[in-house]
MOPAC internal coordinates of N, CA, C and O (Angstrom, degrees):
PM7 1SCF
backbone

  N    0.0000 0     0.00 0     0.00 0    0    0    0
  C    1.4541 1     0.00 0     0.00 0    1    0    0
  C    1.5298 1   108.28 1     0.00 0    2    1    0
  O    1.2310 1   120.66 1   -23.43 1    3    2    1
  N    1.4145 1   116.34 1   156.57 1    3    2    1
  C    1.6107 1   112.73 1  -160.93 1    5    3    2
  C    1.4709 1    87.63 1  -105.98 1    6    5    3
  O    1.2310 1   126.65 1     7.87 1    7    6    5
  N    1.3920 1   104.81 1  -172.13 1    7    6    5
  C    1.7610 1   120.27 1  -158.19 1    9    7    6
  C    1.8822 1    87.54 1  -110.11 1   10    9    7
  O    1.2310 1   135.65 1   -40.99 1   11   10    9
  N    1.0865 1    87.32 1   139.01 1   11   10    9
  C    1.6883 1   100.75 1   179.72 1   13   11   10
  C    2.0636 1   110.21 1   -60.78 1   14   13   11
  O    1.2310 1   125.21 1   -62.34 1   15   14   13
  N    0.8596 1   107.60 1   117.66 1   15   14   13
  C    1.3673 1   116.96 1   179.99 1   17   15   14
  C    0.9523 1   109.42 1   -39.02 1   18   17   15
  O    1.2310 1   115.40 1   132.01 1   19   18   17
  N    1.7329 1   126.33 1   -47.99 1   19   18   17
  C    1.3372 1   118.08 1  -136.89 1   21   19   18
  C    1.8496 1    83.58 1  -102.08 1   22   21   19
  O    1.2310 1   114.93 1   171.76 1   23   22   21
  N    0.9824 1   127.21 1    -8.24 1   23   22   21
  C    1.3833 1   136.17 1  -154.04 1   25   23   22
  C    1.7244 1    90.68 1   -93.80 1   26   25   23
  O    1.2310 1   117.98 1   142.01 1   27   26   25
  N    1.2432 1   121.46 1   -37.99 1   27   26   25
  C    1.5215 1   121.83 1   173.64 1   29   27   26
  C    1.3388 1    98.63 1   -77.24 1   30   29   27
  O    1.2310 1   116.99 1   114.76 1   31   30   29
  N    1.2642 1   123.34 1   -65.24 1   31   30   29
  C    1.5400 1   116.83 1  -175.31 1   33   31   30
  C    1.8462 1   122.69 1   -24.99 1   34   33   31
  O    1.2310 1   131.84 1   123.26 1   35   34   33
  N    1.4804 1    94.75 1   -56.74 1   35   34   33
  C    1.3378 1    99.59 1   176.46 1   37   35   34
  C    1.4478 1   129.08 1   -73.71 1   38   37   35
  O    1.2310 1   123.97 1   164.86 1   39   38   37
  N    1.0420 1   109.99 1   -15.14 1   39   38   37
  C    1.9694 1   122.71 1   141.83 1   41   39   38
  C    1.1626 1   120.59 1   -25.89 1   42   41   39
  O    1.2310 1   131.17 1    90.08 1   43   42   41
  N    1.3348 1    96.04 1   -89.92 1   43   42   41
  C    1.2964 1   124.62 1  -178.14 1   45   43   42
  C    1.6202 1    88.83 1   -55.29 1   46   45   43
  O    1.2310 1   104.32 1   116.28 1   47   46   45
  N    1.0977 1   146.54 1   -63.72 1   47   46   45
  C    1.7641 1   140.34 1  -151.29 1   49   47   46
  C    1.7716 1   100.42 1   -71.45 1   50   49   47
  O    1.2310 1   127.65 1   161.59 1   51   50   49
  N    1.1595 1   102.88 1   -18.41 1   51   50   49
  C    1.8215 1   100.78 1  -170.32 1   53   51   50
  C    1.4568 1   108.94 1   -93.32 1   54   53   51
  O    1.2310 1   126.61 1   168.55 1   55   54   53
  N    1.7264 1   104.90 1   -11.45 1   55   54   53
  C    1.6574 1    94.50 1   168.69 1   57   55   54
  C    1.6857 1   117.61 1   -95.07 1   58   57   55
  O    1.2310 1   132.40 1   167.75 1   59   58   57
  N    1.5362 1    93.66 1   -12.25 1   59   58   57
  C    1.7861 1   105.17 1  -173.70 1   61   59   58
  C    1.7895 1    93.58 1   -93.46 1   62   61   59
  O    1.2310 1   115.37 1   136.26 1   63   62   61
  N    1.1446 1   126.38 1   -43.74 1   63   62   61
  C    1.6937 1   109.96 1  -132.69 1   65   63   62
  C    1.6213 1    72.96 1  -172.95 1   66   65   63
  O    1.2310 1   127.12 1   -99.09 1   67   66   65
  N    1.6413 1   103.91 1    80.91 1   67   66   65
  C    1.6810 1   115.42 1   160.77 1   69   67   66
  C    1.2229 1   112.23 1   -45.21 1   70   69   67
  O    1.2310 1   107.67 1   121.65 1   71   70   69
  N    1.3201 1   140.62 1   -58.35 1   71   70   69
  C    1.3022 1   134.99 1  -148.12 1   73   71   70
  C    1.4100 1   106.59 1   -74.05 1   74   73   71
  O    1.2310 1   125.03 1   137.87 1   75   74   73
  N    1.5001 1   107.94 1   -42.13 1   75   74   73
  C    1.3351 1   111.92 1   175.28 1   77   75   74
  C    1.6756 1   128.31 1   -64.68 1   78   77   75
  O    1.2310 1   131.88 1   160.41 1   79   78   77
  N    1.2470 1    94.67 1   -19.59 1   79   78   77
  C    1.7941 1   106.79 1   165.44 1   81   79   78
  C    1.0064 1   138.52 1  -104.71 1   82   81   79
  O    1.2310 1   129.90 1  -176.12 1   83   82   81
  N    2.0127 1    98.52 1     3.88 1   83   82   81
  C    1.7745 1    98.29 1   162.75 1   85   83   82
  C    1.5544 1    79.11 1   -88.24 1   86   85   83
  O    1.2310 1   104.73 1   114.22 1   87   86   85
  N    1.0896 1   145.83 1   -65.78 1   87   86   85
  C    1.8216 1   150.96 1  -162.38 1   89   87   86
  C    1.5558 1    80.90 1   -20.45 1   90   89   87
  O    1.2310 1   118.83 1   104.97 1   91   90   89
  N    1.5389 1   119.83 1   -75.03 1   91   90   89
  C    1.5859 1   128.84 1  -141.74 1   93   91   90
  C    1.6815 1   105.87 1   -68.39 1   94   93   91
  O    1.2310 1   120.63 1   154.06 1   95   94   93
  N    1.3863 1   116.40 1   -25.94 1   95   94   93
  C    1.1729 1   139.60 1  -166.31 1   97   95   94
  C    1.5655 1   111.35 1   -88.59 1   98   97   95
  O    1.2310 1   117.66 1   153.74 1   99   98   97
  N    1.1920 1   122.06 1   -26.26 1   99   98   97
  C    1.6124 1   134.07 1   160.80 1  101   99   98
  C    1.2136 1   102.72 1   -94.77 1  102  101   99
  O    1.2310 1   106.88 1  -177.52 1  103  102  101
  N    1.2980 1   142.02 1     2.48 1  103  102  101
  C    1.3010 1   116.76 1   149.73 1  105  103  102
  C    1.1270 1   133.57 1   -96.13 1  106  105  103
  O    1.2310 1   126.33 1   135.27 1  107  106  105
  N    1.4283 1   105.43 1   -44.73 1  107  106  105
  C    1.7435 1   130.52 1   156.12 1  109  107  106
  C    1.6883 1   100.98 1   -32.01 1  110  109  107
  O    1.2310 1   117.46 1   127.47 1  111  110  109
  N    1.3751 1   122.45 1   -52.53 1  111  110  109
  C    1.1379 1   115.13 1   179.52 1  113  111  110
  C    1.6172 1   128.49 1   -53.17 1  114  113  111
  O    1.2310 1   128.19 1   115.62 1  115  114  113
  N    1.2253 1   101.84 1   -64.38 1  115  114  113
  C    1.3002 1   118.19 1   152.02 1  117  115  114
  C    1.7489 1   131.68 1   -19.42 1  118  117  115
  O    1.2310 1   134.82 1   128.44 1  119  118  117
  N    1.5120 1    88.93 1   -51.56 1  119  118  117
  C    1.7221 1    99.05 1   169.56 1  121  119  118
  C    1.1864 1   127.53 1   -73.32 1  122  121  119
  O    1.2310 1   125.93 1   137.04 1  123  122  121
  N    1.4837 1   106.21 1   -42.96 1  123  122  121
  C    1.0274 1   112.84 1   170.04 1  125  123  122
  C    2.0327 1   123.13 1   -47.33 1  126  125  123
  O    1.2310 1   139.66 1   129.47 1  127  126  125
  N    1.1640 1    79.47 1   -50.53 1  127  126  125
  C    1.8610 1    90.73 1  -165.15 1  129  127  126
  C    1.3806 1   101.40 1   -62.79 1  130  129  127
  O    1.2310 1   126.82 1   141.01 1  131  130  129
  N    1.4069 1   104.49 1   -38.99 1  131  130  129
  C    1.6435 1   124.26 1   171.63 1  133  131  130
  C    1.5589 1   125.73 1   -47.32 1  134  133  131
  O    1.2310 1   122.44 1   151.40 1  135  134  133
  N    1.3042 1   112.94 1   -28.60 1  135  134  133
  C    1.4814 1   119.28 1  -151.44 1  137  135  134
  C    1.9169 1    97.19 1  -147.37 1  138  137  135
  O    1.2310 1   128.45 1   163.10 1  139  138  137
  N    1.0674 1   101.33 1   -16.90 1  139  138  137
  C    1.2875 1    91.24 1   179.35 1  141  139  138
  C    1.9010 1   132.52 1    84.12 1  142  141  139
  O    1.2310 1   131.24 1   172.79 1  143  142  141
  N    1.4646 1    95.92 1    -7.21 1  143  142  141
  C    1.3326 1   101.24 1  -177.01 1  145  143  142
  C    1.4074 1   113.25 1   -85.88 1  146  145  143
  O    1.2310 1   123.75 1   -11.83 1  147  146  145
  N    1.2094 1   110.41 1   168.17 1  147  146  145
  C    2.0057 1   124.41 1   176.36 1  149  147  146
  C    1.3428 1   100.24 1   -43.45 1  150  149  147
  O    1.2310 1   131.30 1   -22.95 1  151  150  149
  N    1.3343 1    95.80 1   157.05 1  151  150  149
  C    2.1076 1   105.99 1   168.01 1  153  151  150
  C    1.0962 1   129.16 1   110.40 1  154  153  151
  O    1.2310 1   127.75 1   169.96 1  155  154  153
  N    1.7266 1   102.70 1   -10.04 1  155  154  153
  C    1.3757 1   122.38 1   163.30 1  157  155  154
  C    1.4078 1   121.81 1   -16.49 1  158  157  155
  O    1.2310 1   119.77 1    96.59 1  159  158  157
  N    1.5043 1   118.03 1   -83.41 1  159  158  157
  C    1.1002 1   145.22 1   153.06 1  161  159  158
  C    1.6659 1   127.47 1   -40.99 1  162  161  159
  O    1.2310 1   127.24 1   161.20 1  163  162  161
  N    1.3492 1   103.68 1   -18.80 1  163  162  161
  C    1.2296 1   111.66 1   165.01 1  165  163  162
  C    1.2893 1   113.45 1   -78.72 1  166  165  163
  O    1.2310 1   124.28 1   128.57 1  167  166  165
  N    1.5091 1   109.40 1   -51.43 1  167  166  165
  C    1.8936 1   104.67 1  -173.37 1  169  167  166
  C    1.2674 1   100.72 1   -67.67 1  170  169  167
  O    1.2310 1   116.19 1   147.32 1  171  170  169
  N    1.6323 1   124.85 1   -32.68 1  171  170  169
  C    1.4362 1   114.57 1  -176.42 1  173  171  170
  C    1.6705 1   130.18 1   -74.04 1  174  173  171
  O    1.2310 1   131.80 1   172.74 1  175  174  173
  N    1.1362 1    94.82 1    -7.26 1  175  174  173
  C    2.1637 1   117.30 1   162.42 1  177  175  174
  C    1.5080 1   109.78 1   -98.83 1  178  177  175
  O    1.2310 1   124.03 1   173.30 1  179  178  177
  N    1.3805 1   109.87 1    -6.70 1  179  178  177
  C    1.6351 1   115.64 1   168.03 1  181  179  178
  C    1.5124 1   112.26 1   -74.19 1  182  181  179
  O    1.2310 1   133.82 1   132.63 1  183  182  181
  N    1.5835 1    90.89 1   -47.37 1  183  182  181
  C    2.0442 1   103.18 1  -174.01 1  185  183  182
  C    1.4321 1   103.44 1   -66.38 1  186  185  183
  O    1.2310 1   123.13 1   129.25 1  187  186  185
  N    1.7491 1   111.60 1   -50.75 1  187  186  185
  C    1.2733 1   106.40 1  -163.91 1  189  187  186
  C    1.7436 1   117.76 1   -58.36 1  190  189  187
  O    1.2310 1   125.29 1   143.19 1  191  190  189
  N    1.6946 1   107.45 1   -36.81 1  191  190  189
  C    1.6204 1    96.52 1  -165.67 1  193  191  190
  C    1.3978 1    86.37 1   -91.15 1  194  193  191
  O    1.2310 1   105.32 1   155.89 1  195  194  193
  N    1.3374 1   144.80 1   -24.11 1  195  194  193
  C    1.4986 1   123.96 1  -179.37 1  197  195  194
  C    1.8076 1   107.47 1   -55.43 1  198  197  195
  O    1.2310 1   128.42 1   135.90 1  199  198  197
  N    1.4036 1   101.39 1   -44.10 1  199  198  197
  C    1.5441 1    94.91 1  -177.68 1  201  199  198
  C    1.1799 1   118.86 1   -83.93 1  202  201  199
  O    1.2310 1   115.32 1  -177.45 1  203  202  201
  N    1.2112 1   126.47 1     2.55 1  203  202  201
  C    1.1553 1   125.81 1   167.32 1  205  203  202
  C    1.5340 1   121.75 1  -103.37 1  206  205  203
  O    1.2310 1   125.51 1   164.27 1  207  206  205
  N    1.5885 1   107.02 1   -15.73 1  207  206  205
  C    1.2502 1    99.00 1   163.75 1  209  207  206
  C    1.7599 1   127.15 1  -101.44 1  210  209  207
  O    1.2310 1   129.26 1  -164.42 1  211  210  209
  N    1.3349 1    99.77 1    15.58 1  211  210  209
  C    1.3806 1   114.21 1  -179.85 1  213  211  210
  C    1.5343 1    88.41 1  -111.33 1  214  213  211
  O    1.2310 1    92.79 1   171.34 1  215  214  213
  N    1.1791 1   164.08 1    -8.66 1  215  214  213
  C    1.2625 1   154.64 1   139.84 1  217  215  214
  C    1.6655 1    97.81 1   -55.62 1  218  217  215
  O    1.2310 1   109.88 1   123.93 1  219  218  217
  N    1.0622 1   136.60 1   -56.07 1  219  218  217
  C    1.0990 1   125.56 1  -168.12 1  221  219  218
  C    1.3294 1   113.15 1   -71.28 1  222  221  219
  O    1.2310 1   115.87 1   138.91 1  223  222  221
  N    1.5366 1   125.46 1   -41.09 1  223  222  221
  C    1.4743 1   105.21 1   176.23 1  225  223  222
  C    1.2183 1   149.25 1  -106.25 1  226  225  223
  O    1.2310 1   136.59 1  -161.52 1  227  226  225
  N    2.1472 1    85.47 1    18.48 1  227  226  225
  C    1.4918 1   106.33 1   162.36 1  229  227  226
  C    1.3820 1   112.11 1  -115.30 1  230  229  227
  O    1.2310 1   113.48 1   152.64 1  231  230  229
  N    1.3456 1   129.93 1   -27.36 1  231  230  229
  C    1.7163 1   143.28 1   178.85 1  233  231  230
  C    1.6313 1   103.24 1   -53.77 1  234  233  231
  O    1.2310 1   125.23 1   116.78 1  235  234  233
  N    1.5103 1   107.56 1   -63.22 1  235  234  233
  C    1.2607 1   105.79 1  -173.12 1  237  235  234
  C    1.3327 1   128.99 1   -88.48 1  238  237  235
  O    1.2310 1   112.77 1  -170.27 1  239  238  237
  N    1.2467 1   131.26 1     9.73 1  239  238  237
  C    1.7652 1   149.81 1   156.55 1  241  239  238
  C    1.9382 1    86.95 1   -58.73 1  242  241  239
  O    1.2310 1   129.19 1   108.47 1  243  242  241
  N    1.5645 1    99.89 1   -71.53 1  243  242  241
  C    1.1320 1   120.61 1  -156.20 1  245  243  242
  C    1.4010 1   108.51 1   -52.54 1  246  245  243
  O    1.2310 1   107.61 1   132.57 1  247  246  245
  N    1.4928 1   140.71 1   -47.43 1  247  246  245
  C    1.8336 1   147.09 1   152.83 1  249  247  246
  C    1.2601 1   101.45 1   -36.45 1  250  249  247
  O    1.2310 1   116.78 1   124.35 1  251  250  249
  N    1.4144 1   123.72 1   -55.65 1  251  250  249
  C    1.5055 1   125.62 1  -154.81 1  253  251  250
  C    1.4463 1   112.41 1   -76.26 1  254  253  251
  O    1.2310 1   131.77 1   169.95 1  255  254  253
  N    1.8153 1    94.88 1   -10.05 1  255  254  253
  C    1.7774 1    85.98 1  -173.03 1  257  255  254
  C    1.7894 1    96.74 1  -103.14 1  258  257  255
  O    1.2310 1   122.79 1   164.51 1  259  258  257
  N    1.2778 1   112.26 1   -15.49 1  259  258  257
  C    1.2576 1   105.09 1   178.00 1  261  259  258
  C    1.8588 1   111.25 1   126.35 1  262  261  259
  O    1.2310 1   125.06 1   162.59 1  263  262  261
  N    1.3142 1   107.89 1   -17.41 1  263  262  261
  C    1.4233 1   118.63 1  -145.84 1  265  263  262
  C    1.9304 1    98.57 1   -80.75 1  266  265  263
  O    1.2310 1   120.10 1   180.00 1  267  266  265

């Protein structure tokens, strides 16, 4: 069985354009669980570094400035 498309997409989208790869990454998820195919784990390393790298390059501007 092949790897869910949208489940790579949001990979790849959560290291370029976080927002768009937690978006791609809750759906991929969704499909996955939904349908049964590969990528599980893919959309779920999609959510984690999108949200973790969108904490980092809006969280910590935001401490450092004081706000």
């Amino acid at each position: 069985m092949a790897y869910n498309k949208m489940a790579i997409a949001a990979l790849v989208c959560a290291v370029l354009v976080p927002p768009f790869g937690i978006l791609m990454g809750h759906i991929a998820w969704a499909q996955t669980g939904r349908t049964g195919q590969r990528g599980h784990g893919l959309a779920l390393a999609a959510l984690v570094i999108g949200y973790v790298e969108l904490l980092v390059l809006c969280g910590i501007p935001i401490v450092a400035l004081g706000f």
